[in-house]
LOZA-660850 format. One record per residue: residue number from 1; residue in three letters; z, y, x of N, C-alpha, C in turn. Coordinates in steps of 0.05 Angstrom, whole numbers. Each point is the difference from the previous one (the first is absolute). Last residue first. Example, Ala and Ser with C-alpha at 12.3 -4.5 7.8 and 13.67 -1.06 7.14 Angstrom:
2
PT   num   residuo      npz      npy      npx     capz     capy     capx      cpz      cpy      cpx
PT     2       SER      142      -45      257        1       24       16       14       22      -15
PT     1       ALA       -1     -115        6        0       24      -18        0       24       18
***
This chain:
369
PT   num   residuo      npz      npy      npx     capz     capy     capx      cpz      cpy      cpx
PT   369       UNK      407     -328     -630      -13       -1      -31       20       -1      -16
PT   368       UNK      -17       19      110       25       15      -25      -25       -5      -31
PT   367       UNK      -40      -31       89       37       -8        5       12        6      -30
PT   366       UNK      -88       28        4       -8      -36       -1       35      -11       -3
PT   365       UNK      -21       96       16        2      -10      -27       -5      -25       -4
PT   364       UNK        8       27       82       21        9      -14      -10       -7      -23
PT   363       UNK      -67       -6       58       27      -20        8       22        1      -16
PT   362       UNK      -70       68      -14      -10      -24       -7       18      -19        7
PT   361       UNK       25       84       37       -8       -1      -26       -2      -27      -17
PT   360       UNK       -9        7       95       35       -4      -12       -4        1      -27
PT   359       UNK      -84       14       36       11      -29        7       24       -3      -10
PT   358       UNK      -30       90       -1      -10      -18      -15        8      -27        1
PT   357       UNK       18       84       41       22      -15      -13      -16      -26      -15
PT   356       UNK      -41       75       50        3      -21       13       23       -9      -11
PT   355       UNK      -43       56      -47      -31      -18        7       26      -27       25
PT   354       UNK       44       72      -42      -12       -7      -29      -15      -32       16
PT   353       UNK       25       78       60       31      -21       -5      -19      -22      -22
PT   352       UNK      -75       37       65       24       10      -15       28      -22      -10
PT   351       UNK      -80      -18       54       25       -8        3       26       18      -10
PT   350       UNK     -106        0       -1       15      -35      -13       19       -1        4
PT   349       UNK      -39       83       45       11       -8      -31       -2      -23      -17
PT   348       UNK      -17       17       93       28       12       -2        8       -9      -37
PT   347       UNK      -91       -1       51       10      -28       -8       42        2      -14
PT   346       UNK      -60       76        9      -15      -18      -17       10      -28       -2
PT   345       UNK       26       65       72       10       17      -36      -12      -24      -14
PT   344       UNK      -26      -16       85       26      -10       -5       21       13      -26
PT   343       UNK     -106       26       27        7      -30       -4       32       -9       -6
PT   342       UNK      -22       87       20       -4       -7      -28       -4      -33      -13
PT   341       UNK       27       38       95        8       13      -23       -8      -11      -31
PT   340       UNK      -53      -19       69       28      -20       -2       15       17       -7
PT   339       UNK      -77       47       -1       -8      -18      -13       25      -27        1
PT   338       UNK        9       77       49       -5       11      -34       -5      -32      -20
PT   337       UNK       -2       10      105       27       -1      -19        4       12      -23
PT   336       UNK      -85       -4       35        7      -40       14       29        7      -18
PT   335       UNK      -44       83       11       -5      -10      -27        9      -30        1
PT   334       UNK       28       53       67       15       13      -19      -21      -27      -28
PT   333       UNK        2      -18      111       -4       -1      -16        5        5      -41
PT   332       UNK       50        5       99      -35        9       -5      -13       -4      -17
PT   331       UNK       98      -22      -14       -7       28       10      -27        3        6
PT   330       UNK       14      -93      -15        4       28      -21       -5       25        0
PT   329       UNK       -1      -59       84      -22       -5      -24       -3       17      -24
PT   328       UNK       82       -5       58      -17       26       11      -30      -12      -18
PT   327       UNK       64      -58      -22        9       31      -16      -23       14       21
PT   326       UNK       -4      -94       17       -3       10      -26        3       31      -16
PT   325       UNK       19      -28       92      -26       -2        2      -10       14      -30
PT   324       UNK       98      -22       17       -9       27       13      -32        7       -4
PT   323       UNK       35      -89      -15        4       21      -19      -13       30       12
PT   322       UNK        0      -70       51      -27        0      -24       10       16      -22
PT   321       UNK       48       -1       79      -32        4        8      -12       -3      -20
PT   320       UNK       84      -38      -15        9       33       12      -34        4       -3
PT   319       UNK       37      -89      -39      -18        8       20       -7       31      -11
PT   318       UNK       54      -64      -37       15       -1       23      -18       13       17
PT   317       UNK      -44      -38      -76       22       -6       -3       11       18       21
PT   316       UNK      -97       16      -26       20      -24       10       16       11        4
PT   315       UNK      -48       53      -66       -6       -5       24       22      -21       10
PT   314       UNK      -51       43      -95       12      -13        8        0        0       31
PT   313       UNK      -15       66      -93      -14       -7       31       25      -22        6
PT   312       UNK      -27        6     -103       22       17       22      -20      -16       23
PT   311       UNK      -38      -22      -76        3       17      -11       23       20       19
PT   310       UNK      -39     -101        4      -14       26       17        7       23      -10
PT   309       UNK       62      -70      -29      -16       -9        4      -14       25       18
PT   308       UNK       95      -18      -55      -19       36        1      -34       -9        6
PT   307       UNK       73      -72      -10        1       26      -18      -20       22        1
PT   306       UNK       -7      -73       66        2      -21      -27        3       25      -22
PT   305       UNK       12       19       88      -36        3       -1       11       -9      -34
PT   304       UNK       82        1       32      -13       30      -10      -30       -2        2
PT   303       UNK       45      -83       18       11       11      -28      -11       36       -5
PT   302       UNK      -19      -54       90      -15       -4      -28        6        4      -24
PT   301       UNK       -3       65       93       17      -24      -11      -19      -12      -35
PT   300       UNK      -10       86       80      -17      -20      -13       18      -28       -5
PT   299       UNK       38      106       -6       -9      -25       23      -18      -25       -8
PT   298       UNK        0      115      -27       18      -17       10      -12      -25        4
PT   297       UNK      -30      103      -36       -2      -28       16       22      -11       11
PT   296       UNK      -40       69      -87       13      -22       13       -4      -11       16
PT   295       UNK      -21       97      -60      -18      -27       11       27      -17       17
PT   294       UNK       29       53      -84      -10        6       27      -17      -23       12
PT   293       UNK       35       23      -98      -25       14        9       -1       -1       32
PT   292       UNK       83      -24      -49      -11       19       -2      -22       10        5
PT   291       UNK       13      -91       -5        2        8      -25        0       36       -6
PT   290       UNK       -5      -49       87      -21       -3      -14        9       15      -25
PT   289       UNK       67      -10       46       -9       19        5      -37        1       -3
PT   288       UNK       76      -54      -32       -2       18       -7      -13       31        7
PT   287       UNK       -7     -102       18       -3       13      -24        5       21      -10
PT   286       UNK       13      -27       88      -25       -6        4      -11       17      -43
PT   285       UNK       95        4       21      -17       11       21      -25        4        0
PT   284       UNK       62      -74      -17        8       22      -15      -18       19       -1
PT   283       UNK      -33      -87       48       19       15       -2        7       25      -29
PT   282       UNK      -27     -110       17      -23       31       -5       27       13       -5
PT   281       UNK        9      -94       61        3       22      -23      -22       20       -5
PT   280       UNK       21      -77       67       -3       -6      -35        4       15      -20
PT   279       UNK      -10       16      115      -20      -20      -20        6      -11      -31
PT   278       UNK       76       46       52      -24       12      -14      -28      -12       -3
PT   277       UNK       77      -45       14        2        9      -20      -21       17       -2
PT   276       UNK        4      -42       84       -9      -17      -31       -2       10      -18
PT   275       UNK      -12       64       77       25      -10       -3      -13      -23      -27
PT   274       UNK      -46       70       41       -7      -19       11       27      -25      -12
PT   273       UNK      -41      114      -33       22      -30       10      -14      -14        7
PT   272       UNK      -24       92      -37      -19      -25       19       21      -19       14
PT   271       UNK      -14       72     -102       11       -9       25      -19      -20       15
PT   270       UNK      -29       76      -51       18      -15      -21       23      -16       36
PT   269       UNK      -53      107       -8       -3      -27        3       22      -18       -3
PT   268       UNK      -52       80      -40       16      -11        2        2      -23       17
PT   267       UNK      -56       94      -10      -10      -31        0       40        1       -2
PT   266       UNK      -27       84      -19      -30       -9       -3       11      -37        0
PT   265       UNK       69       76      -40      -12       -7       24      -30       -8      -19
PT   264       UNK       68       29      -52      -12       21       20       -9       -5       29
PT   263       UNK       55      -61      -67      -36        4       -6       -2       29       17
PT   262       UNK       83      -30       14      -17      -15       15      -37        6      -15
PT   261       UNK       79       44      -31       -3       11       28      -29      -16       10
PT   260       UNK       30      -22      -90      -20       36        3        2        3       31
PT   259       UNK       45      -81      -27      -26        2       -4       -5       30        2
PT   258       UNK       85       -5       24      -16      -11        4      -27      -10       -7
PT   257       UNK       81       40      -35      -24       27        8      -18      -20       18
PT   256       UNK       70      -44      -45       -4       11      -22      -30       19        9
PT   255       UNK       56      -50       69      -25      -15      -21       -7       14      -20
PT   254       UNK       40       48       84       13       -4      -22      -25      -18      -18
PT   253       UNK        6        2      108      -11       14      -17        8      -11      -30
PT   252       UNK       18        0      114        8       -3      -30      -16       18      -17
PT   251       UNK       -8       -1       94       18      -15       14        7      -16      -44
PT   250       UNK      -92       42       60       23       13      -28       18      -28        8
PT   249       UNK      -84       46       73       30      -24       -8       18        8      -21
PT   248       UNK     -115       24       47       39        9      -18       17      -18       -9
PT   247       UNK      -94       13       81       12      -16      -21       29       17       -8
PT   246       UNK     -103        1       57       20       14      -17       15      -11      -11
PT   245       UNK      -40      -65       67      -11       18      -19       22       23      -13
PT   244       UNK       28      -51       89      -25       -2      -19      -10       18      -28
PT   243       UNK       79       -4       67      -21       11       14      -29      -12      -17
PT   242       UNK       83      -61      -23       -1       30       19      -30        5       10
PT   241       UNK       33      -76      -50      -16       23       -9       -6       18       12
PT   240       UNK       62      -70       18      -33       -6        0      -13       27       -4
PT   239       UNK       93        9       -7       -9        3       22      -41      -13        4
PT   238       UNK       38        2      -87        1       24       16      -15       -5       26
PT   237       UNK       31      -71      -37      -27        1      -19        6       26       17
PT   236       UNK       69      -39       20      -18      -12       11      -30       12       -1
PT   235       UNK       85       25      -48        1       11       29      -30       -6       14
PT   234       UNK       15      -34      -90       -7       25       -8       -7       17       35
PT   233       UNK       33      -95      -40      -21        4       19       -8       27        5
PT   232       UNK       63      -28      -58       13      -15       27      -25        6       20
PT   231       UNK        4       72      -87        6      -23        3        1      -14       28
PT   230       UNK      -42       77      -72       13       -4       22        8      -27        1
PT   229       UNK      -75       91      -44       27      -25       -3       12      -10       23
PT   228       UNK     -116       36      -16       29        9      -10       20      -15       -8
PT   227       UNK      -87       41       51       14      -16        6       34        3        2
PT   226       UNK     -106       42       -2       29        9      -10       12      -28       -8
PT   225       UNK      -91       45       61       18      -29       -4       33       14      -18
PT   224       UNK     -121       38       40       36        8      -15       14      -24      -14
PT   223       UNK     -103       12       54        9      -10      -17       31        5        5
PT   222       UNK      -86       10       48       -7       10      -23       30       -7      -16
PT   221       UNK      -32      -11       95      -13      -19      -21        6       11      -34
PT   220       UNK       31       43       94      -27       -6      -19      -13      -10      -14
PT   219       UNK      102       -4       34      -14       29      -27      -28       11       -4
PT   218       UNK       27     -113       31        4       28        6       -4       25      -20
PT   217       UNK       36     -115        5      -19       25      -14       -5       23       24
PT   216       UNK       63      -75        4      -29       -7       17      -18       18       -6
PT   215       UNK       90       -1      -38       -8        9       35      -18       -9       14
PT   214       UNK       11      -25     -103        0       32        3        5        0       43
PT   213       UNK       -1      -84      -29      -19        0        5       -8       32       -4
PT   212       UNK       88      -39       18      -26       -5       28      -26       16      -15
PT   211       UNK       65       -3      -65        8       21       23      -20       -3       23
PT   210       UNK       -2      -72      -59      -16       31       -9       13       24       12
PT   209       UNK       30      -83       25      -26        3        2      -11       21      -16
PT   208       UNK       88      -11       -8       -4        0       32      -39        5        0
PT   207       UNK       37      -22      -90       20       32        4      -14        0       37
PT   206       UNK      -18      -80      -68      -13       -2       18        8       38       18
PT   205       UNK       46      -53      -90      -28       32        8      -15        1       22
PT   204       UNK       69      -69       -7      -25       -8       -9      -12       22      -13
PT   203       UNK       71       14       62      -18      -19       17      -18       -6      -21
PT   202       UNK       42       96      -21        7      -30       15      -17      -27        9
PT   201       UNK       29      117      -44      -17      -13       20       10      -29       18
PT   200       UNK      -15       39     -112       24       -3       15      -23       -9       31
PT   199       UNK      -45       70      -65       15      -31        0       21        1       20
PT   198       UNK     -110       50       -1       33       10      -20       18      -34        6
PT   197       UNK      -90       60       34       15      -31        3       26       13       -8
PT   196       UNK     -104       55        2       31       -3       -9        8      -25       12
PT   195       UNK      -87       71       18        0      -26        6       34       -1      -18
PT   194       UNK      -85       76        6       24      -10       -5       15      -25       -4
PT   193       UNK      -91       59       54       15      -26      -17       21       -4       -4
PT   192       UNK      -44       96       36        7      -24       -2       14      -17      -18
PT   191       UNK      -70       66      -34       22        7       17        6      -26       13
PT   190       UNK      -66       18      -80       -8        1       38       25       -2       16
PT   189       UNK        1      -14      -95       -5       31        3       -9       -4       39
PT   188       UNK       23      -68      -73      -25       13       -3       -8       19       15
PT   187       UNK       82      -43      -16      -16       -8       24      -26        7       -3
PT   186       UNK       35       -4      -96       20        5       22       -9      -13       29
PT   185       UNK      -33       11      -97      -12       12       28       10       -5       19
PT   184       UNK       54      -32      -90      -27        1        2      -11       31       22
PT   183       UNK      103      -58      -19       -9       28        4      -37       -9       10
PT   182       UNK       98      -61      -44      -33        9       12      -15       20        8
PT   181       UNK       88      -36      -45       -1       25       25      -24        0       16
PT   180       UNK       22      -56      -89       -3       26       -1        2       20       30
PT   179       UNK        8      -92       14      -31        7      -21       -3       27       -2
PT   178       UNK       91      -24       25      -23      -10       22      -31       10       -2
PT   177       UNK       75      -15      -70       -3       39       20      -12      -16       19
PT   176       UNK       10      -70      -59      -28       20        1        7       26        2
PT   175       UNK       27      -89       52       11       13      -27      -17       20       -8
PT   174       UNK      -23      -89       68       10       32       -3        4        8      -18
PT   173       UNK      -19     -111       42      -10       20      -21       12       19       11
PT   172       UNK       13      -90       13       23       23       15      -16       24      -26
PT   171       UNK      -23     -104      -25       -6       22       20       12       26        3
PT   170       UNK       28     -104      -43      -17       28       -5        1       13       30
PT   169       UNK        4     -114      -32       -7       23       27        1       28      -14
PT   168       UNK       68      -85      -22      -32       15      -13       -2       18       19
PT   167       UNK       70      -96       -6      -12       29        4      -24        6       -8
PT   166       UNK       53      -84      -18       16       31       -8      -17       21       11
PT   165       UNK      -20      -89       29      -16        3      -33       15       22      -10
PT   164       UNK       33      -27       87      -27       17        2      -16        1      -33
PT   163       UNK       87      -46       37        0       11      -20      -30       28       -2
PT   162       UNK        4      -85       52        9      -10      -23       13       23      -29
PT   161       UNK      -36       20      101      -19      -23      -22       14       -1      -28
PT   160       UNK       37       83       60        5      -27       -3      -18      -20      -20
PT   159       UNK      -44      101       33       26       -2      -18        5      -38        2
PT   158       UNK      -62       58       55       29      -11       15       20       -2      -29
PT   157       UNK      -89       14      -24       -2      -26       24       37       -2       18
PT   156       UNK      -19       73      -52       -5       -6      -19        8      -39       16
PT   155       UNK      -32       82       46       36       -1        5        5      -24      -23
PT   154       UNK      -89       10       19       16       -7       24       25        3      -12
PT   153       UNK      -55       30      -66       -7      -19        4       22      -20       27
PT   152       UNK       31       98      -41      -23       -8       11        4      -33        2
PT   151       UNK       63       55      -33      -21       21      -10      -17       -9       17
PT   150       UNK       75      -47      -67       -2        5       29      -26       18        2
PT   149       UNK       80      -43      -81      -30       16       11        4       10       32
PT   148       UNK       53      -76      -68       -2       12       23      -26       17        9
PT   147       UNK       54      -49      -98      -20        5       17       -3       23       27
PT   146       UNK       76      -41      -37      -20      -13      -23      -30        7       17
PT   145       UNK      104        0       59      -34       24      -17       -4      -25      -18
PT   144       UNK       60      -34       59       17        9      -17      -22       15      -18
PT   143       UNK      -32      -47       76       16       -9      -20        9        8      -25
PT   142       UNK      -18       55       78      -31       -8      -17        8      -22      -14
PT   141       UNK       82       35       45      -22       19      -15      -26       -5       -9
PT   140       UNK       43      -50       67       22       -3      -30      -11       24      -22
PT   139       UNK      -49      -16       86        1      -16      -15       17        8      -28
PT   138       UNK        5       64       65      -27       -8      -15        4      -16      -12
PT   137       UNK       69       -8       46        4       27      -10      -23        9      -21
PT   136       UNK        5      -70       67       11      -12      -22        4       22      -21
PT   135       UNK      -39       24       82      -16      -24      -15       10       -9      -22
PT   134       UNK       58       52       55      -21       19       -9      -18      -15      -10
PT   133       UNK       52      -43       41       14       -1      -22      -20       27      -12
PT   132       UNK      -27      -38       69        8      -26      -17       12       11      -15
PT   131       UNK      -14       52       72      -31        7      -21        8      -37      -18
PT   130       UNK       73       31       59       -6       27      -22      -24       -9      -13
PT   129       UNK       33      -67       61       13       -6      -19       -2       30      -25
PT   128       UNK      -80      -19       69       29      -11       -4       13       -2      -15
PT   127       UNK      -57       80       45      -11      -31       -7       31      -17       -8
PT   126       UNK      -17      112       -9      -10      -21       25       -3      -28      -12
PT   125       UNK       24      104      -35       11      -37       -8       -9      -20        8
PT   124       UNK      -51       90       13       37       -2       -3       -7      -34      -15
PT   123       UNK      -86       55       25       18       -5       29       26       -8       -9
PT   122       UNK      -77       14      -54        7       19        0       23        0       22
PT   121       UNK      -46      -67      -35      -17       21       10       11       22        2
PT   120       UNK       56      -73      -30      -12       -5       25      -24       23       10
PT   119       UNK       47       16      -83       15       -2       24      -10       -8       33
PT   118       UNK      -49      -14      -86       -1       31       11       19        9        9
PT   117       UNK      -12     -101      -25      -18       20       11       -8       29       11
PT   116       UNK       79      -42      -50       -9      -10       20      -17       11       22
PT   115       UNK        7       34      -95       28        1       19       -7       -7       29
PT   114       UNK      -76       23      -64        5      -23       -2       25        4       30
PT   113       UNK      -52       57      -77        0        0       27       18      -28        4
PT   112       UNK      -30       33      -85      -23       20       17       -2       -6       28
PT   111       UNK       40      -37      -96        8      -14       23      -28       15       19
PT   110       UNK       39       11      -94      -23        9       13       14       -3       35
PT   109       UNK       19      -51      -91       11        9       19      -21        6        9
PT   108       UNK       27      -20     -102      -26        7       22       12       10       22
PT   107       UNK       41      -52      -91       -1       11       36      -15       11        3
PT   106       UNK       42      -36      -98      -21       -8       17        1       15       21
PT   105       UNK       81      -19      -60      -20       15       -5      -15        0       26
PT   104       UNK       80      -49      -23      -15       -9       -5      -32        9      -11
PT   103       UNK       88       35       39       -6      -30       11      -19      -12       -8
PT   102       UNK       29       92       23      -20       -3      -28        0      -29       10
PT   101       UNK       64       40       53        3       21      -25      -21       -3       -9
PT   100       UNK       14      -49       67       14       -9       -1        4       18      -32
PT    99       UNK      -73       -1       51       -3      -18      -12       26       -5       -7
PT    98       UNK      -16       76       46      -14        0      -32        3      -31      -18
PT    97       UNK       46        8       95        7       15      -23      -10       10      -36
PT    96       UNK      -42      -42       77       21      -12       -1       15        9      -18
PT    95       UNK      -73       42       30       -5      -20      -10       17      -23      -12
PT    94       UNK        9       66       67       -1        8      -27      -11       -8      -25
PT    93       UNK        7      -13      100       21       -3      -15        3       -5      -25
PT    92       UNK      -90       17       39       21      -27        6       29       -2      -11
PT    91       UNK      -71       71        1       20       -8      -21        8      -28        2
PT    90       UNK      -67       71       41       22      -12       15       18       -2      -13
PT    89       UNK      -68       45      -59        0       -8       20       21       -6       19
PT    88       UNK       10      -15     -105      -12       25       16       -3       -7       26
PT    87       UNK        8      -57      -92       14       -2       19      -14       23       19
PT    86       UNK      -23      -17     -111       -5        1       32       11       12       14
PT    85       UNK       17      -61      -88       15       19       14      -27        3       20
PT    84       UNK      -11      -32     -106       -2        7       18       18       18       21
PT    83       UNK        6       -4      -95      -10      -15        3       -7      -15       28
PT    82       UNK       81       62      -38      -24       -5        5      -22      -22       11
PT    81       UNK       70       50      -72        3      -22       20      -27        4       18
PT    80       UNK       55       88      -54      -30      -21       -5        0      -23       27
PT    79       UNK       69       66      -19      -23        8       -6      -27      -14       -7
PT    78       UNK       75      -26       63       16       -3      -44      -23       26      -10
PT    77       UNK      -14      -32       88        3      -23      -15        2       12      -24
PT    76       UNK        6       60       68      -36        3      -16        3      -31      -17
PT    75       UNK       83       23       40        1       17      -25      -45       -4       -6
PT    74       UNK       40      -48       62       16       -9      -17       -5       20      -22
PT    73       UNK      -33       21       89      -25      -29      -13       17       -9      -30
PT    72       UNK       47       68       50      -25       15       -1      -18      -33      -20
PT    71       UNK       88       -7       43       -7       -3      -28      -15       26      -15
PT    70       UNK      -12      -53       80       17      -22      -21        2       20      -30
PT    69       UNK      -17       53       83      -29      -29       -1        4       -9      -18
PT    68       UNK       81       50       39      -18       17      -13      -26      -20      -14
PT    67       UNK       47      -46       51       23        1      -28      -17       23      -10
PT    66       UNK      -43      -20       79        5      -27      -11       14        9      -29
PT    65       UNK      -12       55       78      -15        2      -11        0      -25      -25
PT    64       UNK       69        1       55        2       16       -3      -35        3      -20
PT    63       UNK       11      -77       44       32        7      -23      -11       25      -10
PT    62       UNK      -51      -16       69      -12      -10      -23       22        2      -18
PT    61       UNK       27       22       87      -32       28      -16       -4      -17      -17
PT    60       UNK       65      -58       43        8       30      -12      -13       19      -17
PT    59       UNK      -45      -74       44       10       -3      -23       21       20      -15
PT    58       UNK      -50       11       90      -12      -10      -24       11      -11      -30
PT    57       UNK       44       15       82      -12       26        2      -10       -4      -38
PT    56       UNK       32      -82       31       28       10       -6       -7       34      -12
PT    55       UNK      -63      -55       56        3      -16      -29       16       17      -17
PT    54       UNK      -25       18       93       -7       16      -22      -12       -4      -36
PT    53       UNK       51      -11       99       18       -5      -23      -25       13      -28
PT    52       UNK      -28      -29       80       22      -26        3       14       14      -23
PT    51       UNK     -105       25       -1       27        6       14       28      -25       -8
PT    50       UNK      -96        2      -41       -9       -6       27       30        8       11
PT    49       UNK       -9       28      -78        0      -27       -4       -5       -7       27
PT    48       UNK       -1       86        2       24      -10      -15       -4      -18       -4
PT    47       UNK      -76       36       23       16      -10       15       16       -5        0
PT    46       UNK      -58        3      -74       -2      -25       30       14       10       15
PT    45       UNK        8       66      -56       11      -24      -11       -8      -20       12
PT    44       UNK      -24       82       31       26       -1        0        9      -21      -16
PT    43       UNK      -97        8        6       17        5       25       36      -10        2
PT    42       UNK      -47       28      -86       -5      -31       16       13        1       21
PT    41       UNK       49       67      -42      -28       15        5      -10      -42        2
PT    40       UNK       84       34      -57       -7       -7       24      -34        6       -3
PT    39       UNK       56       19      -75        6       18       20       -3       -4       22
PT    38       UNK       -8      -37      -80       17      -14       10       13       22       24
PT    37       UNK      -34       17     -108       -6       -9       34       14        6       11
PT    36       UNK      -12      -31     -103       26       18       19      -15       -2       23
PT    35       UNK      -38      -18      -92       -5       -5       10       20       22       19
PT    34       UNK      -41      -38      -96       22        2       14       -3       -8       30
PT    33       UNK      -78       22      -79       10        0       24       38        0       -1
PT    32       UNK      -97      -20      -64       29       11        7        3       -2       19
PT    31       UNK      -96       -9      -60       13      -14       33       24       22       -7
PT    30       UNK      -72      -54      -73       15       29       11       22       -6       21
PT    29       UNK     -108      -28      -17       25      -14        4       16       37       -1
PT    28       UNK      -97       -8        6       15       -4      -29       25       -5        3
PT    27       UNK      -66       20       82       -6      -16      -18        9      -13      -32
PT    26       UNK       38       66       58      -28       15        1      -19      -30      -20
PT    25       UNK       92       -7       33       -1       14      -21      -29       10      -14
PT    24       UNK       14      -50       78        5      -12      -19        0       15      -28
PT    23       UNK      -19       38       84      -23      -17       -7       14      -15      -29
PT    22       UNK       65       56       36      -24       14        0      -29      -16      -19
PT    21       UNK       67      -41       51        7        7      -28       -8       18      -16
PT    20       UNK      -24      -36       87        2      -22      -13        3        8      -30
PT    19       UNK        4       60       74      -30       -2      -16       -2      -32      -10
PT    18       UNK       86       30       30      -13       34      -16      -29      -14       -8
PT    17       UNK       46      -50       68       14      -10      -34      -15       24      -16
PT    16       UNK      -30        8       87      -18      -32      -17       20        0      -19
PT    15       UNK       18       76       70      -10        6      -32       -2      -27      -16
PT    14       UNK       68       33       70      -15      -24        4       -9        3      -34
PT    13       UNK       48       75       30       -6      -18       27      -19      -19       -8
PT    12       UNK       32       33      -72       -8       25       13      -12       -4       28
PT    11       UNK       40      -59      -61      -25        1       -5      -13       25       16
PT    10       UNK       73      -77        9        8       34       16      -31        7       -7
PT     9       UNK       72      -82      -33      -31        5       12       -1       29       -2
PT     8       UNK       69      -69      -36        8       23       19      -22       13       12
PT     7       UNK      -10      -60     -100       14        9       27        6       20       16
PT     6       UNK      -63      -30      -94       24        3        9        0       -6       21
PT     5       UNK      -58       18      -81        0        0       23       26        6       14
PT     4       UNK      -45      -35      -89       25       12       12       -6       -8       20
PT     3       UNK      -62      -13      -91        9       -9       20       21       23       22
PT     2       UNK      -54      -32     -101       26        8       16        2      -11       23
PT     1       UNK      -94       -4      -60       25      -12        9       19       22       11
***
């Protein structure tokens, strides 16, 4: 099949359109792309919708990426129709527009995040008349899809009963520079434990408690914290930290050199929210940093036991002491982190692009006969 990937989706920021199309291609389909970004970070597009003018913010930046969009998707039309659109991540809008330029060519909205919801976890658009229309904002977007992919079971449950026969669960998965930045020995060598946290720092990274739980470390326990990015919690997570383990603060790192930075550790850890939203996700994170070869611990929720199962260390939710417990474990133990090392490389790969498009795969050719 033909399929076109279209919107304002920022694959460099937010890989799941890269390993949707990736995977699609990897299974026979030929994937195009028209695709303008938008030039917002998430962040900056919940809060623009969360602002008194950031209807007015928001649609300006879509005009503008919008007429480039039109006739980027207009010229892959007169090349070949295509059979299939997939909608790129935070394409609520943009959904709107594909359906207005293929009225009668099939959807896939990769619906990764849900407007509503990740305003409220994220502190902007409070209650009221912003999360009613931020509700109506989702809505008019899973309507408008043929089919709605979501990347876990729970978020799947917040799609509307009546249009819940539109979704399919895939899984976040990693692109395969992930794979390829594996590095075999690595932590082999006696030194201390190389620990990473990469991401934005906010309430469902759980960004505060793993700052508690690097300042519960000491520089005898064995273990080096690189702790990388920024965000509303970034002040908070520091000061926790203080005076605990070795730690380096990268404020950015270019996605292109990202996997090679982060496989030069030993452990990754995924997140420890307490926030709803993070009870229903397997992070970005958790897959890709298994996929480079690192052992994993993050939070015991049931959509990541449900993906990974005993193959990552798990510790409660919001709890500093058990993380901290888990990494000085590692550090004493080099063969205990050889062996979740190789457990989370093993489960990492059901989730190449090829292995985790499958469901869409199969959904799609049932939609496009």
């Amino acid at each position: 099949m033909r399929i076109l990937a279209f919107g304002t989706y920022q694959a460099a920021d937010h890989p799941r359109v890269r390993v949707l199309a990736d995977g699609l291609r990897a299974r026979g389909h030929v994937v195009a792309e028209a695709n303008v970004p938008l030039g917002l970070s998430t962040r900056d597009r919940v809060a623009m919708l969360g602002a008194r003018s950031g209807a007015a913010q928001m649609a300006l930046r879509l005009a503008r990426s919008w007429t480039r969009l039109t006739g980027l998707a207009l010229r892959a039309r007169a090349a070949g129709r295509p059979d299939a659109l997939l909608v790129g991540y935070m394409g609520h809008f943009d959904v709107w527009l594909a359906r207005l330029l293929f009225p009668r060519t099939p959807i896939l909205l990769d619906h990764l995040i849900f407007a509503a919801t990740t305003a409220q976890d994220r502190g902007v658009g409070g209650t009221g008349l912003k999360q009613r229309l931020l509700r109506a904002l989702d809505g008019a977007a899973l309507r408008i899809a043929d089919v709605v992919v979501v990347d876990t079971e729970e978020h799947r449950d917040l799609v509307p009963d009546r249009l819940r026969g539109k979704a399919v669960v895939v899984p976040v998965g990693a692109t395969e520079a992930w794979y390829d930045a594996a590095r075999d020995g690595a932590g082999a060598d006696g030194g201390p434990l190389r620990v990473v946290f990469f991401g934005l720092f906010t309430p469902l990274q759980g960004a505060v408690t793993i700052g508690e739980a690097v300042g519960l470390l000491t520089a005898d326990d064995g273990v080096e914290v690189t702790m990388i990015g920024s965000g509303q919690d970034l002040d908070a997570a520091r000061a926790a930290a203080e005076g605990g383990a070795p730690t380096t603060w990268v404020p950015w790192v270019e996605s292109a050199d990202l996997p090679g930075v982060v496989a030069g550790h030993d452990v990754g850890i995924g997140i420890t929210g307490t926030t709803p939203k993070a009870l229903k996700v397997v992070p970005n994170k958790v897959y890709q940093c298994a996929a480079a070869g690192l052992a994993v611990v993050t939070s015991d929720t049931a959509p990541q036991r449900r993906a990974f199962g005993d193959a990552v260390v798990t510790v409660p939710a919001g709890d500093a002491a058990a993380l901290a417990d888990a990494l000085r474990t590692l550090a004493a133990d080099r063969a205990l982190l050889g062996r979740r090392r190789a457990a989370a490389a093993a489960a990492a790969e059901r989730f190449r692009p090829a292995g985790a498009v499958a469901p869409l795969d199969e959904r799609l050719r049932a939609v496009v006969r």
